[in-house]
DSSP file (Angstrom, degrees, kcal/mol; ACC not computed):
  #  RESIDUE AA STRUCTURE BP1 BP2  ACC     N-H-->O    O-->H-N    N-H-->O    O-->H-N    TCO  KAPPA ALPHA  PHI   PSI    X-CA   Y-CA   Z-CA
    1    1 A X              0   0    0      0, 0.0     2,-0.5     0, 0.0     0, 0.0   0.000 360.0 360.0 360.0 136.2  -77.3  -83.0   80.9
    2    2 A X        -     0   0    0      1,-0.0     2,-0.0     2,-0.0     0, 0.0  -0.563 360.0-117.4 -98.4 148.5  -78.3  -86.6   81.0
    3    3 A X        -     0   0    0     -2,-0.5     2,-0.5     1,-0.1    -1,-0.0  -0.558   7.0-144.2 -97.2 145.5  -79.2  -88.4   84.1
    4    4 A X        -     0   0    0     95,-0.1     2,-0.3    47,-0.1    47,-0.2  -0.712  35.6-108.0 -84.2 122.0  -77.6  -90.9   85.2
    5    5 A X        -     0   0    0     45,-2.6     3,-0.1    -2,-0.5    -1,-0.1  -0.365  27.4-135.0 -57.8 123.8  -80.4  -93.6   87.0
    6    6 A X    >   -     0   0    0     -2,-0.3     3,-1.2     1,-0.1    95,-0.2  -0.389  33.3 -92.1 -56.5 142.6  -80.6  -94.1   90.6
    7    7 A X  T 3  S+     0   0    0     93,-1.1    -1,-0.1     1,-0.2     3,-0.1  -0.454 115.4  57.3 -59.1 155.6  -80.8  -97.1   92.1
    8    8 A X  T 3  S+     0   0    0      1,-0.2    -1,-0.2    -2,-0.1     3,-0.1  -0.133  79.2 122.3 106.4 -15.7  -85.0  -98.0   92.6
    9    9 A X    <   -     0   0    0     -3,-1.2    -1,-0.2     1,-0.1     0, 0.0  -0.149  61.7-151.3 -44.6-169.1  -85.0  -97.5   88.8
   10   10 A X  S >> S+     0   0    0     -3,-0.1     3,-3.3     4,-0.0     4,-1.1   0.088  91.0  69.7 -58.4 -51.0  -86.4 -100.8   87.4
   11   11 A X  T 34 S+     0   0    0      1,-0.3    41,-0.1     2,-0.2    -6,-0.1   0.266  96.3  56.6 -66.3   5.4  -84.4 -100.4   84.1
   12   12 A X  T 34 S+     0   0    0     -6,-0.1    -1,-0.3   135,-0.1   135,-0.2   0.105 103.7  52.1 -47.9  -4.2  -81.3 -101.1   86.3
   13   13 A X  T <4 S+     0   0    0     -3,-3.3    -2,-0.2   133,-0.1     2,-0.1   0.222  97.4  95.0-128.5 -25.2  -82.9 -104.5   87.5
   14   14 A X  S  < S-     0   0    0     -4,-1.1     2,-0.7     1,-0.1   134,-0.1  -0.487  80.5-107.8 -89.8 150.7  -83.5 -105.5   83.9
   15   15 A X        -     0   0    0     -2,-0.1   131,-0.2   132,-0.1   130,-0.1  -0.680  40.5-119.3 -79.9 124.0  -81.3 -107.8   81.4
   16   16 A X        -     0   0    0    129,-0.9     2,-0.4    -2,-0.7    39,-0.1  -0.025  22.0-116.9 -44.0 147.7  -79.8 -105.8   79.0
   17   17 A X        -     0   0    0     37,-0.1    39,-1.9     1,-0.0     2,-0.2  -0.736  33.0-115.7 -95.2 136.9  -80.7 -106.4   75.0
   18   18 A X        -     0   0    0     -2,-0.4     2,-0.1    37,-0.2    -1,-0.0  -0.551  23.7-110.6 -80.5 160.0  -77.9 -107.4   72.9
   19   19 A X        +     0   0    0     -2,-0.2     3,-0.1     1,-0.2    36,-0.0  -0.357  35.0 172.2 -62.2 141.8  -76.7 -105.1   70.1
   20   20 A X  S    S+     0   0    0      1,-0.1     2,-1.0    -2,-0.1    -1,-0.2   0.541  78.7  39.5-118.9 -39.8  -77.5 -106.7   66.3
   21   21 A X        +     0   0    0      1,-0.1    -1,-0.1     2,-0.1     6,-0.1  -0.763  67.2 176.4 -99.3 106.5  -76.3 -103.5   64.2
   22   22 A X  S    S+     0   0    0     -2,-1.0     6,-0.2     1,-0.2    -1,-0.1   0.936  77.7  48.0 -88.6 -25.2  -73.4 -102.4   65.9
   23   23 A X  S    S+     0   0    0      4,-0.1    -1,-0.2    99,-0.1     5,-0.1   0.913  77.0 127.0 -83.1  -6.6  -72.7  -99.6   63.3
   24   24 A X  S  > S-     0   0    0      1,-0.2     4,-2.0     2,-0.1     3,-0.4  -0.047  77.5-116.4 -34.2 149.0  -76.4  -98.1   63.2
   25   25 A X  H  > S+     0   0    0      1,-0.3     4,-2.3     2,-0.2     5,-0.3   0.710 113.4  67.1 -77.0 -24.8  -75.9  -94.5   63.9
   26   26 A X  H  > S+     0   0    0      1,-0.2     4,-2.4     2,-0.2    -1,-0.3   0.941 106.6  43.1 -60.8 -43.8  -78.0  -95.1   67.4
   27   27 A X  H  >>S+     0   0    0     -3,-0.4     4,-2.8     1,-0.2     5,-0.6   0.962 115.1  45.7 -70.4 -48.2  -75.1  -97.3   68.7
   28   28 A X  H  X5S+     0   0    0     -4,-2.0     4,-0.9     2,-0.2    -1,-0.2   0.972 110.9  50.4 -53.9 -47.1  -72.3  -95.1   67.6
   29   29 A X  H  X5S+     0   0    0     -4,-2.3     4,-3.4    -5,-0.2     5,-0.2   0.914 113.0  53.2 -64.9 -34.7  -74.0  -92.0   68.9
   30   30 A X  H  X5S+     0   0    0     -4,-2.4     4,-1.6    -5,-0.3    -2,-0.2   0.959 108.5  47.6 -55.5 -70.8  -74.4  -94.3   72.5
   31   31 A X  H  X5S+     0   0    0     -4,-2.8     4,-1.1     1,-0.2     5,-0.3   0.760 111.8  51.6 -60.6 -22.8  -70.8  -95.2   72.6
   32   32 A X  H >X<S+     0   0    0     -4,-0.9     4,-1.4    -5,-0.6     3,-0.8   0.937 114.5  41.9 -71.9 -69.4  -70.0  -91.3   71.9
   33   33 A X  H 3X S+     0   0    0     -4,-3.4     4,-2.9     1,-0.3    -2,-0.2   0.769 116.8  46.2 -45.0 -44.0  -72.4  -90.1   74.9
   34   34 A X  H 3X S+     0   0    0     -4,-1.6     4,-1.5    -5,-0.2    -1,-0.3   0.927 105.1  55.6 -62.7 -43.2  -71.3  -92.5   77.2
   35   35 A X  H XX S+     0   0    0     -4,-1.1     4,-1.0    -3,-0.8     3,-0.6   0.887 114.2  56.2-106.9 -69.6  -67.4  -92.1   76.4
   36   36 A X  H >X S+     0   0    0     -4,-1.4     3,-2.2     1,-0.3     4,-1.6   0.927 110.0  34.0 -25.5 -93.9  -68.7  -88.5   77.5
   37   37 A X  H 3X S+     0   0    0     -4,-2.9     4,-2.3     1,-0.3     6,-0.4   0.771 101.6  75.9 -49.3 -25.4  -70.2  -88.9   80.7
   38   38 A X  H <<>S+     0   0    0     -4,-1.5     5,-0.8    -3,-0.6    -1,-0.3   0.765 112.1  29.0 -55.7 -38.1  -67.8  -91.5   81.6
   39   39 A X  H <<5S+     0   0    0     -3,-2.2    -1,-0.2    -4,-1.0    -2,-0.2   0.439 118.3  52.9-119.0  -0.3  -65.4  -88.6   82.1
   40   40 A X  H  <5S+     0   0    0     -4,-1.6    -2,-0.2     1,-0.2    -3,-0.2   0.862 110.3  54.0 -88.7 -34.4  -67.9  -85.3   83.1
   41   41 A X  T  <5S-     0   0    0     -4,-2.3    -2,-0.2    -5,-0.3    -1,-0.2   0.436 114.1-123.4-111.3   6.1  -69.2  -87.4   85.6
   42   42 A X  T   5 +     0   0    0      1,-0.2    26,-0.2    -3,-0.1    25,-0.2   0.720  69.7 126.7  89.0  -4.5  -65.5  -88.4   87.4
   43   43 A X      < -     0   0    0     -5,-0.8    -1,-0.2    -6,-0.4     3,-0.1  -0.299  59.6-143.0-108.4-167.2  -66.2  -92.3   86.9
   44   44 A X  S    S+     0   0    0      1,-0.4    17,-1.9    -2,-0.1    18,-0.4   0.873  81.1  23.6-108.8 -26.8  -64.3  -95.4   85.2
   45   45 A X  E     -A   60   0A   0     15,-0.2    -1,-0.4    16,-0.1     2,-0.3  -0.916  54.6-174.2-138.0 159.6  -67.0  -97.2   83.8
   46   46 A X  E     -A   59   0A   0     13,-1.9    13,-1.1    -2,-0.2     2,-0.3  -0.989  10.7-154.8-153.7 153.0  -70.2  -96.7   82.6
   47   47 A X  E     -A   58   0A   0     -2,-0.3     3,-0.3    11,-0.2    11,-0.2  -0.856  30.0-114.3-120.4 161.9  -72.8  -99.3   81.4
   48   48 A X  S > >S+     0   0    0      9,-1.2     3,-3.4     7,-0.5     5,-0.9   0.928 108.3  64.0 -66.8 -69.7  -75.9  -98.3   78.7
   49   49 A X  G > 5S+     0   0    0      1,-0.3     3,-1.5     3,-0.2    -1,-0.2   0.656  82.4  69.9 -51.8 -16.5  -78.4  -98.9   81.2
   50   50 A X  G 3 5S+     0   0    0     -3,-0.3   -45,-2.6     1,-0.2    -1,-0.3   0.761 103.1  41.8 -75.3 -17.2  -77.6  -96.5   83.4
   51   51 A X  G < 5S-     0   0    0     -3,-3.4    -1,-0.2   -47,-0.2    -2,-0.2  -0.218 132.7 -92.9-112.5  46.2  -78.8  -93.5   81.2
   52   52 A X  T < 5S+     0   0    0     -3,-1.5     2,-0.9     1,-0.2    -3,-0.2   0.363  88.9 128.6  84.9  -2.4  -81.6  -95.7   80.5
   53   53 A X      < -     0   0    0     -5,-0.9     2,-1.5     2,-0.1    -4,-0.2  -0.606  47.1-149.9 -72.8  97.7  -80.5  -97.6   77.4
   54   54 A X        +     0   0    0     -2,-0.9     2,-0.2    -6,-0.1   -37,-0.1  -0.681  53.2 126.4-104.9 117.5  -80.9 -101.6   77.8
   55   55 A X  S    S-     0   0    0     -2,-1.5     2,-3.8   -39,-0.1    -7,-0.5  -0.823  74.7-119.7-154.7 135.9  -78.2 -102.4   75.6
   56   56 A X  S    S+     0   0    0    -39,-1.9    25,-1.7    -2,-0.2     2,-0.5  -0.127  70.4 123.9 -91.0  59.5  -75.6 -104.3   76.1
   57   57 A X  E     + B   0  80A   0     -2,-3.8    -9,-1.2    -4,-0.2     2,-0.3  -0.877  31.1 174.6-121.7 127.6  -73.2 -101.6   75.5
   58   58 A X  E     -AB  47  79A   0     21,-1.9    21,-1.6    -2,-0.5     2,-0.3  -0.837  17.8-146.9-133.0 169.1  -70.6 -101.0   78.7
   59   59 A X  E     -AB  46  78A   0    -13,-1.1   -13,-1.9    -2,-0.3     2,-0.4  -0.894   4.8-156.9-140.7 127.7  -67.1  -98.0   78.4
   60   60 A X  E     +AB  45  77A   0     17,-2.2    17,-1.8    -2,-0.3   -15,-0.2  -0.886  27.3 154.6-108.5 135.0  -64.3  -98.9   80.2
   61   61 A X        +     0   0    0    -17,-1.9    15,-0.2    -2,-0.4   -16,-0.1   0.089  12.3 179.1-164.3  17.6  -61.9  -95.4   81.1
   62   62 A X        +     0   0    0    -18,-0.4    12,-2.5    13,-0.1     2,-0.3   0.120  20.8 144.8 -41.0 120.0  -59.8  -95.8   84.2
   63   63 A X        -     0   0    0     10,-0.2     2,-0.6     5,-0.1     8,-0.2  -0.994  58.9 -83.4-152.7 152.3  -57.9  -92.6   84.5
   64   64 A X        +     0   0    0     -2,-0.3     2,-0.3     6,-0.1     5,-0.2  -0.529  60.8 166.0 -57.3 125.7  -57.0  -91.0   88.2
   65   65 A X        -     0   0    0      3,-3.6     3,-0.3    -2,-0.6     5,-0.1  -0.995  58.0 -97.1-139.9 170.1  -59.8  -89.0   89.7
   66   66 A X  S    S+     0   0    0     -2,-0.3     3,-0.3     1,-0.2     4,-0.1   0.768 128.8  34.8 -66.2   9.3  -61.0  -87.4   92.5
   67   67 A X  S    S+     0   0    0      1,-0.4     2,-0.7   -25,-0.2    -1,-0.2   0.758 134.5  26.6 -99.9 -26.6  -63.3  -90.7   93.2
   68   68 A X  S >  S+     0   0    0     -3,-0.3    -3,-3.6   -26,-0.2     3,-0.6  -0.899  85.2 164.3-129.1  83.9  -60.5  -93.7   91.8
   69   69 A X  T 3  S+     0   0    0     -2,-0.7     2,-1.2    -3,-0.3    -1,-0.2   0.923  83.4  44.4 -60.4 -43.3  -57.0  -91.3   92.6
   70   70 A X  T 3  S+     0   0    0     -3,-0.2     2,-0.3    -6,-0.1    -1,-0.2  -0.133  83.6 122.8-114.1  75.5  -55.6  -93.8   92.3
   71   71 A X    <   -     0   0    0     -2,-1.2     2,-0.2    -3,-0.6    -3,-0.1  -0.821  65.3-114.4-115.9 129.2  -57.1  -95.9   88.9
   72   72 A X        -     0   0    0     -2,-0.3     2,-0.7    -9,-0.1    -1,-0.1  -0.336  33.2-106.3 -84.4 164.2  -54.4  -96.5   86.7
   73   73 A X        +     0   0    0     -2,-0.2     2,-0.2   -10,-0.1   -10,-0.2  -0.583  46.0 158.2-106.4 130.4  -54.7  -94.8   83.5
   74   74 A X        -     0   0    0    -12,-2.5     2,-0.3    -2,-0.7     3,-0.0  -0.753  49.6 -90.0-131.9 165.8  -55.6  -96.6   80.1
   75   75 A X        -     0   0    0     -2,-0.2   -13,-0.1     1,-0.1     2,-0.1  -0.706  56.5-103.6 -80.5 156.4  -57.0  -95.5   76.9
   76   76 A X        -     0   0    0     -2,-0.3     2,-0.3   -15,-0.2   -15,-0.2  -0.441  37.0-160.6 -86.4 161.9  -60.7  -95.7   77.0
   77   77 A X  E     -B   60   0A   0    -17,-1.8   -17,-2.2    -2,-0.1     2,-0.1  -0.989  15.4-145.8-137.7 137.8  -62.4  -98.8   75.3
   78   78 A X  E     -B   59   0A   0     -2,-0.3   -19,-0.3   -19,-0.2     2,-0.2  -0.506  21.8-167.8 -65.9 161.9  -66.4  -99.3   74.0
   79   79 A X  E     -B   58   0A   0    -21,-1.6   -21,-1.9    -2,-0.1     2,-0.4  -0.704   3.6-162.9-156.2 115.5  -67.0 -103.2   74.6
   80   80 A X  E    S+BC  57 119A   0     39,-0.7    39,-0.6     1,-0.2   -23,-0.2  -0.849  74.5   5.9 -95.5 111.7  -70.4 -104.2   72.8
   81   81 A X  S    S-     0   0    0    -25,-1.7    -1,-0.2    -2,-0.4   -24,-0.1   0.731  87.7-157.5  42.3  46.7  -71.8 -107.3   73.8
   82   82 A X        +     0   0    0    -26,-0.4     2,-0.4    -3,-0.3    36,-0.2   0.390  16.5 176.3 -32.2 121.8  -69.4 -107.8   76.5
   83   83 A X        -     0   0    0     34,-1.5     2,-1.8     0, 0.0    -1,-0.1  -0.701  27.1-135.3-157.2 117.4  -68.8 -111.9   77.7
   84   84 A X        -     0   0    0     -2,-0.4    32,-0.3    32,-0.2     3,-0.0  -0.662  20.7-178.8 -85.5 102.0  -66.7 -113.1   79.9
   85   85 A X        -     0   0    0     -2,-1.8     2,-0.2    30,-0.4    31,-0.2   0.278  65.4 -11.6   6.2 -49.5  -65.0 -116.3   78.7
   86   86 A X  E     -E  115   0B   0     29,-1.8    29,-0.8     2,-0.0     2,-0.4  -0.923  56.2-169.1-167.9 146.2  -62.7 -117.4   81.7
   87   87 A X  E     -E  114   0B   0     -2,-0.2    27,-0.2    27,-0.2     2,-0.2  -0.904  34.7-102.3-134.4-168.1  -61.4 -115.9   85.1
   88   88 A X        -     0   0    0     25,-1.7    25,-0.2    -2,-0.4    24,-0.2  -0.536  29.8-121.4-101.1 177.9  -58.9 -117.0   87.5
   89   89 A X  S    S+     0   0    0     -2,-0.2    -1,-0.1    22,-0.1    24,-0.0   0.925  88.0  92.4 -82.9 -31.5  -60.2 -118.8   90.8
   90   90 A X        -     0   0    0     21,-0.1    22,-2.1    22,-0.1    23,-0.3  -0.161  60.6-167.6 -69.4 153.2  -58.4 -116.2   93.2
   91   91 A X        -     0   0    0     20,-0.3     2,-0.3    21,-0.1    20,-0.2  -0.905   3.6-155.8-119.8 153.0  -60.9 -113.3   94.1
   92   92 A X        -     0   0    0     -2,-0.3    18,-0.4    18,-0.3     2,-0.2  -0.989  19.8-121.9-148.1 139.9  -59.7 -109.9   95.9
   93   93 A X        +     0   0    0     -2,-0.3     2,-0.3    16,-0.1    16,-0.3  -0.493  38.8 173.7 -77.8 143.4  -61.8 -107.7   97.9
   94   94 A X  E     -F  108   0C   0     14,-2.3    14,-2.1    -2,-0.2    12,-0.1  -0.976  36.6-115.4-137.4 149.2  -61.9 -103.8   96.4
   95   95 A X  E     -F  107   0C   0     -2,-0.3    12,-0.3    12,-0.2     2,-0.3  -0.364  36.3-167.9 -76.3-170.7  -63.7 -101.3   97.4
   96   96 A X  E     -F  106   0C   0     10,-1.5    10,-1.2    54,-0.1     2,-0.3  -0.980  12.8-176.9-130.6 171.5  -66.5  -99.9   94.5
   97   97 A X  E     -F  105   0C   0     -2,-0.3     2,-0.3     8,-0.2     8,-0.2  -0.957  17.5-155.1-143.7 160.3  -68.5  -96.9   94.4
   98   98 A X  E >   -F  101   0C   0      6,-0.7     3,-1.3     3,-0.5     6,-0.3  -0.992  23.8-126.1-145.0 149.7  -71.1  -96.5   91.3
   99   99 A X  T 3  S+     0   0    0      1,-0.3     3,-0.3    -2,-0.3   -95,-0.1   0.563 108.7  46.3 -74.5   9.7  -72.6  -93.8   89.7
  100  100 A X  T 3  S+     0   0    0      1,-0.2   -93,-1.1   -94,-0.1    -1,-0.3  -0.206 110.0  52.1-117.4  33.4  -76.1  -94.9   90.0
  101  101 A X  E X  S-F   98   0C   0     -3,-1.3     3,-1.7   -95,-0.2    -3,-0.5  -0.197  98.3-160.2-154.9  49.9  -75.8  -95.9   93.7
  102  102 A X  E 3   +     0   0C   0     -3,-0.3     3,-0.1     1,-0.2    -3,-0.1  -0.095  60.2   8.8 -71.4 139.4  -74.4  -92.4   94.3
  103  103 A X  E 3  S+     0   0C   0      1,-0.4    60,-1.2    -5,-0.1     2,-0.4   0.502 105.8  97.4  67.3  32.1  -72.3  -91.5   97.5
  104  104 A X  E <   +     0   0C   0     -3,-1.7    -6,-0.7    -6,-0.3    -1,-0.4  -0.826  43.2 175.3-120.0 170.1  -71.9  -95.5   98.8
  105  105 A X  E     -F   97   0C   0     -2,-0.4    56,-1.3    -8,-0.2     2,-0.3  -0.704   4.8-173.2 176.8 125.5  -69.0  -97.6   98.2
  106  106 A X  E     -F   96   0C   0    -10,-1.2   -10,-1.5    54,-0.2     2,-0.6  -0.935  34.9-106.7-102.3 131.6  -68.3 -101.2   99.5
  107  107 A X  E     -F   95   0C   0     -2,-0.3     2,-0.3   -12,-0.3   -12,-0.2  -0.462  47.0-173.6 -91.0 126.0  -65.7 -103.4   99.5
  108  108 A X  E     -F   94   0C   0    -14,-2.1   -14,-2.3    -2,-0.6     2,-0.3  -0.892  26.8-119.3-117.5 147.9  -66.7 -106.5   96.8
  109  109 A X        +     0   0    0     -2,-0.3     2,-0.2    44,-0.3   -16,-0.1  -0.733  40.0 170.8-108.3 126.4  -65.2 -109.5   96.0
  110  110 A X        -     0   0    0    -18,-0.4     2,-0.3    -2,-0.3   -18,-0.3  -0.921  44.3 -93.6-139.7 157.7  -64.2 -109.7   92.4
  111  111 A X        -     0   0    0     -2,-0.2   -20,-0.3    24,-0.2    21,-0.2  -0.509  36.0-140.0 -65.3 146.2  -62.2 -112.2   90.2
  112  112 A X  S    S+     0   0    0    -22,-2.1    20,-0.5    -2,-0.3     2,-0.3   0.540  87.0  25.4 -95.2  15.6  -58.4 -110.7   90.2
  113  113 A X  B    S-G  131   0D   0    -23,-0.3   -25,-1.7    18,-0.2    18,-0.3  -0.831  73.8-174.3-158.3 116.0  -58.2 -111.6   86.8
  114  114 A X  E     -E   87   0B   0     16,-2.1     2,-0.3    -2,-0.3   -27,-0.2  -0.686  16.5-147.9-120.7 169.2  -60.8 -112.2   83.5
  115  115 A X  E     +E   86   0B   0    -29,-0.8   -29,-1.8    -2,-0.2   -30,-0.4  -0.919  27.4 179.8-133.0 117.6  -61.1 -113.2   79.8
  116  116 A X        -     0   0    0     12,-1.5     2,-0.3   -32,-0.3   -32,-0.2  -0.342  27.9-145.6-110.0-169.0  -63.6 -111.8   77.7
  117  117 A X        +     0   0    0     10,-0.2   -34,-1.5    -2,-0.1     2,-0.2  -0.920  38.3 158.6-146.7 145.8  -64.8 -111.8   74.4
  118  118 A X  E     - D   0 126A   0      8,-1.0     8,-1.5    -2,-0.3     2,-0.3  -0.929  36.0-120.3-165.0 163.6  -66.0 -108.5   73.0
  119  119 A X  E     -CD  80 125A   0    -39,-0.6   -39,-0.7     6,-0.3     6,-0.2  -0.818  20.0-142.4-109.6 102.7  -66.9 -106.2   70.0
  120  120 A X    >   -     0   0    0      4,-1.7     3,-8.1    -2,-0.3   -41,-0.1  -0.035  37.3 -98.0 -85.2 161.3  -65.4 -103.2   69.5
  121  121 A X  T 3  S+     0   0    0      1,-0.3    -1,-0.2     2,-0.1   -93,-0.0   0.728 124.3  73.0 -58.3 -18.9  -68.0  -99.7   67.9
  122  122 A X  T 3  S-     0   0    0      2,-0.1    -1,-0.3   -99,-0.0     3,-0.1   0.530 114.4-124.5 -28.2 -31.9  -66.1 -101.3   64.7
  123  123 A X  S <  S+     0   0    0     -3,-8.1    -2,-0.1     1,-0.3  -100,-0.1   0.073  72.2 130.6  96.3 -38.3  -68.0 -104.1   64.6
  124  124 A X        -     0   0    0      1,-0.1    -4,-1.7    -5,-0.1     2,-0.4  -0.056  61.8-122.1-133.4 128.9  -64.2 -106.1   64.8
  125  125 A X  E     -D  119   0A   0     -6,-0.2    -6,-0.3    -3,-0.1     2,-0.3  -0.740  29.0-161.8 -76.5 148.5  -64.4 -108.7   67.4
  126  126 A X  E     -D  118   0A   0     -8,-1.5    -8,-1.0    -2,-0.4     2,-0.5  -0.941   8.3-157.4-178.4 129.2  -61.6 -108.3   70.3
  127  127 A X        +     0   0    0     -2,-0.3     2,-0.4   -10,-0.2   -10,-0.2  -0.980  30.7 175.9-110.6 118.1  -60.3 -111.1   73.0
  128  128 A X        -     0   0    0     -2,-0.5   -12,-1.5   -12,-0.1     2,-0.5  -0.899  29.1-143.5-134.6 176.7  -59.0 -109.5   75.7
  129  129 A X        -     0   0    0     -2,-0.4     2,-0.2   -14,-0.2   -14,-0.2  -0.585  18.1-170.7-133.8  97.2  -57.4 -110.0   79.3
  130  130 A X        -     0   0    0     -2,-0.5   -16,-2.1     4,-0.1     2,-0.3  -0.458   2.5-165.9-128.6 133.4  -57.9 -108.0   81.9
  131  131 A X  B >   -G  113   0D   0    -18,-0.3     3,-0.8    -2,-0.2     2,-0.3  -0.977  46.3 -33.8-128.2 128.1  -56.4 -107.7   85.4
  132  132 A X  T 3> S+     0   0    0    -20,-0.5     4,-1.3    -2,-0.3     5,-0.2  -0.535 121.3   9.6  15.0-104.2  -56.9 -106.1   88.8
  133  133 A X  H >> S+     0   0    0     -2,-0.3     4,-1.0     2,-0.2     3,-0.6   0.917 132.7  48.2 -11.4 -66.0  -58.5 -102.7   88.6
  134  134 A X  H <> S+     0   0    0     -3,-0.8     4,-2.6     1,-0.2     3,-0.3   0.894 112.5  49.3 -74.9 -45.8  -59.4 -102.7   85.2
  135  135 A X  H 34 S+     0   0    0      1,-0.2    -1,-0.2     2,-0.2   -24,-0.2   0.578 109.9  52.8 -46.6 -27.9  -61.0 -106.4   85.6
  136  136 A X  H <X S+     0   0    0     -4,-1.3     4,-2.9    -3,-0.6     3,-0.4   0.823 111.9  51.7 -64.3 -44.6  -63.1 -105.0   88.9
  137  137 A X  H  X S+     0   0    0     -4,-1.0     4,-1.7     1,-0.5     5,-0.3   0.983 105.5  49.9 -70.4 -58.7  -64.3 -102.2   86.4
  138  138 A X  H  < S+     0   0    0     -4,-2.6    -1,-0.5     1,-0.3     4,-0.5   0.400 113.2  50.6 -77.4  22.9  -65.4 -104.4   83.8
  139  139 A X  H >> S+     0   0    0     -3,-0.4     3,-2.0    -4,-0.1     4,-1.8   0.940 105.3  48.0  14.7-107.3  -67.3 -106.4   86.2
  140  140 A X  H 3< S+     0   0    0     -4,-2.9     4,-0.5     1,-0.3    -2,-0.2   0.439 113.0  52.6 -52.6 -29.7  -68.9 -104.3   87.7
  141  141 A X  T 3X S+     0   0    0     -4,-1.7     4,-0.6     2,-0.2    -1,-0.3   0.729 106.9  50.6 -61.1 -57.4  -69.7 -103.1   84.4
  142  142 A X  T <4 S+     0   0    0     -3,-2.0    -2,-0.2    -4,-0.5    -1,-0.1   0.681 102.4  63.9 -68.5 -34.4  -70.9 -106.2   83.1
  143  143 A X  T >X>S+     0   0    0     -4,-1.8     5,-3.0     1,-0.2     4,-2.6   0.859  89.6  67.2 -41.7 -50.2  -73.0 -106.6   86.2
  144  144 A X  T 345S+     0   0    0     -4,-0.5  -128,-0.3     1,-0.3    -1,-0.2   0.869  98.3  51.6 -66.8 -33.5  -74.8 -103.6   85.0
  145  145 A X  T 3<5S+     0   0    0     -4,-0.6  -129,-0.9     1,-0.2    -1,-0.3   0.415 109.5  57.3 -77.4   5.1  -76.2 -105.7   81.9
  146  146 A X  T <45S-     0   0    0     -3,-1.4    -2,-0.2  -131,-0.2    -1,-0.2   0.641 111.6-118.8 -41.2 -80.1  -77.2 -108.0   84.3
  147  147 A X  T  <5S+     0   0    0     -4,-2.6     2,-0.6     1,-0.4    -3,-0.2   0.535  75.0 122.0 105.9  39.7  -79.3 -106.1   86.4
  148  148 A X      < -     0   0    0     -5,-3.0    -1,-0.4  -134,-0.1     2,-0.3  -0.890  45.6-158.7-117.8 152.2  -77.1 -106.7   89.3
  149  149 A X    >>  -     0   0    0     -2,-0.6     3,-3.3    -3,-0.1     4,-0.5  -0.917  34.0-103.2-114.0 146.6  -75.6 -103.4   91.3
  150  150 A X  T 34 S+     0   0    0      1,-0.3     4,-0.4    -2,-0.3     3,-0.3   0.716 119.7  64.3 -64.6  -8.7  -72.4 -103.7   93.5
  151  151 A X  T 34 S+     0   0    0      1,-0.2    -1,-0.3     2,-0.1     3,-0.1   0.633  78.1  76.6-113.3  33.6  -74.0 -103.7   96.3
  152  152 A X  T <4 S+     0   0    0     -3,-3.3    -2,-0.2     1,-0.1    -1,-0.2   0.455  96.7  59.4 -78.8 -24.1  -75.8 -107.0   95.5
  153  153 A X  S  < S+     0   0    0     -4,-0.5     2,-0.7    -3,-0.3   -44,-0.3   0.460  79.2 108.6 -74.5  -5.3  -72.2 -108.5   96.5
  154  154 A X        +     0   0    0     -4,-0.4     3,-0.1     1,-0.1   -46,-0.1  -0.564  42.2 174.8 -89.1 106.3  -72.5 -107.0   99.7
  155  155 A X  S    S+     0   0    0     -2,-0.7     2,-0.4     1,-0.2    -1,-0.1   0.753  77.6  43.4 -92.1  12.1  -73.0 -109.7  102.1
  156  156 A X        -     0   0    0      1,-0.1     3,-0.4     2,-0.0     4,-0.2  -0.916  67.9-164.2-144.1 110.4  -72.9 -107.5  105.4
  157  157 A X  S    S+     0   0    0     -2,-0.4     3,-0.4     1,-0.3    -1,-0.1   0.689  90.1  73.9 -77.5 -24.2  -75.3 -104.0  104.5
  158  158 A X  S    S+     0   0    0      1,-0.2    -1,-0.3     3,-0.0    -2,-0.0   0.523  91.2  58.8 -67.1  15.8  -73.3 -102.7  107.8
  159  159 A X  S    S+     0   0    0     -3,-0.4    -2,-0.2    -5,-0.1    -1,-0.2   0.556  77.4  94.2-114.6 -33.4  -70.4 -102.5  105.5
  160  160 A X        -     0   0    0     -3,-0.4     2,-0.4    -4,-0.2   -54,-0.2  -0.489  61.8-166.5 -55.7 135.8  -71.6 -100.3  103.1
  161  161 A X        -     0   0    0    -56,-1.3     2,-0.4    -2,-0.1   -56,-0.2  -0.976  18.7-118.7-134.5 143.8  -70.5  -96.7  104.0
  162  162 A X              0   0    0     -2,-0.4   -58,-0.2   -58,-0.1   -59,-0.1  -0.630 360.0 360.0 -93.0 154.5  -71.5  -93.4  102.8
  163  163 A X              0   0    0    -60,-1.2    -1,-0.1    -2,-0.4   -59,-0.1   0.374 360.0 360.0 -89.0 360.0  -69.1  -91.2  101.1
């Protein structure tokens, strides 16, 4: 089973590298494994670095489960050098919970709306536009290439609760 990193990890702190072969068989086989855990492990998203990969490689999956019942359900998507492009100005607080920051969740302030720019494990470049939920995920997601964790949005730590 592969472990997912806790926060205190360092490689969770780091900026992610971007991808340069996106069909090399290492990338493909990433986007398989993650796509994989993304759903053994109960979550919506999952970013590279969290099973230790920095690469800028993030899985998007929103389906109901017992952490997100109610995450509306989409087909799941790789998105390979992930950039966000434009949001809208309103922000709306939701809570998150992550698998590397296991059994907290916080409410965070996100854009209610994005524009990205993306590559799909095809190699084919992909504009998309993404709105409530699904726009929290890939955040938060995007965050993770970053080196940021959700609760680096949290501006009152008395807020944080465990689950």
């Amino acid at each position: 089973m592969v472990e997912i990193l806790q926060i205190g990890n360092p490689i969770l702190r780091e900026i992610a590298s971007p991808v340069q072969n996106i069909d090399s068989p290492d990338v493909q086989e990433l986007v398989d494994l993650m796509l994989g855990i993304v759903f053994e492990r109960n979550g919506v998203g999952l970013a590279a670095p969290q099973i230790g990969y920095s690469s800028r490689v993030i899985v998007v999956a929103s389906h109901p489960n017992v952490r997100y019942p109610h995450a509306p359900l989409m087909k799941p998507m790789e998105m390979i050098n992930p950039l966000i492009v434009s949001h809208s100005q309103d922000v709306e607080e939701g809570e998150e919970g992550c698998l590397s920051v296991r059994g907290k969740r916080a409410g965070v302030l996100r854009y209610s709306a994005i524009a990205l720019t993306y590559h799909n494990r095809h190699g084919q470049k992909q504009t998309r536009e993404f709105d409530g939920f699904i726009a929290r995920i890939v955040q938060h997601e995007i965050d993770h290439l970053n080196g940021i964790l959700f609760v680096d949005h949290v501006k009152e730590t008395l807020k944080i609760v465990t689950v």
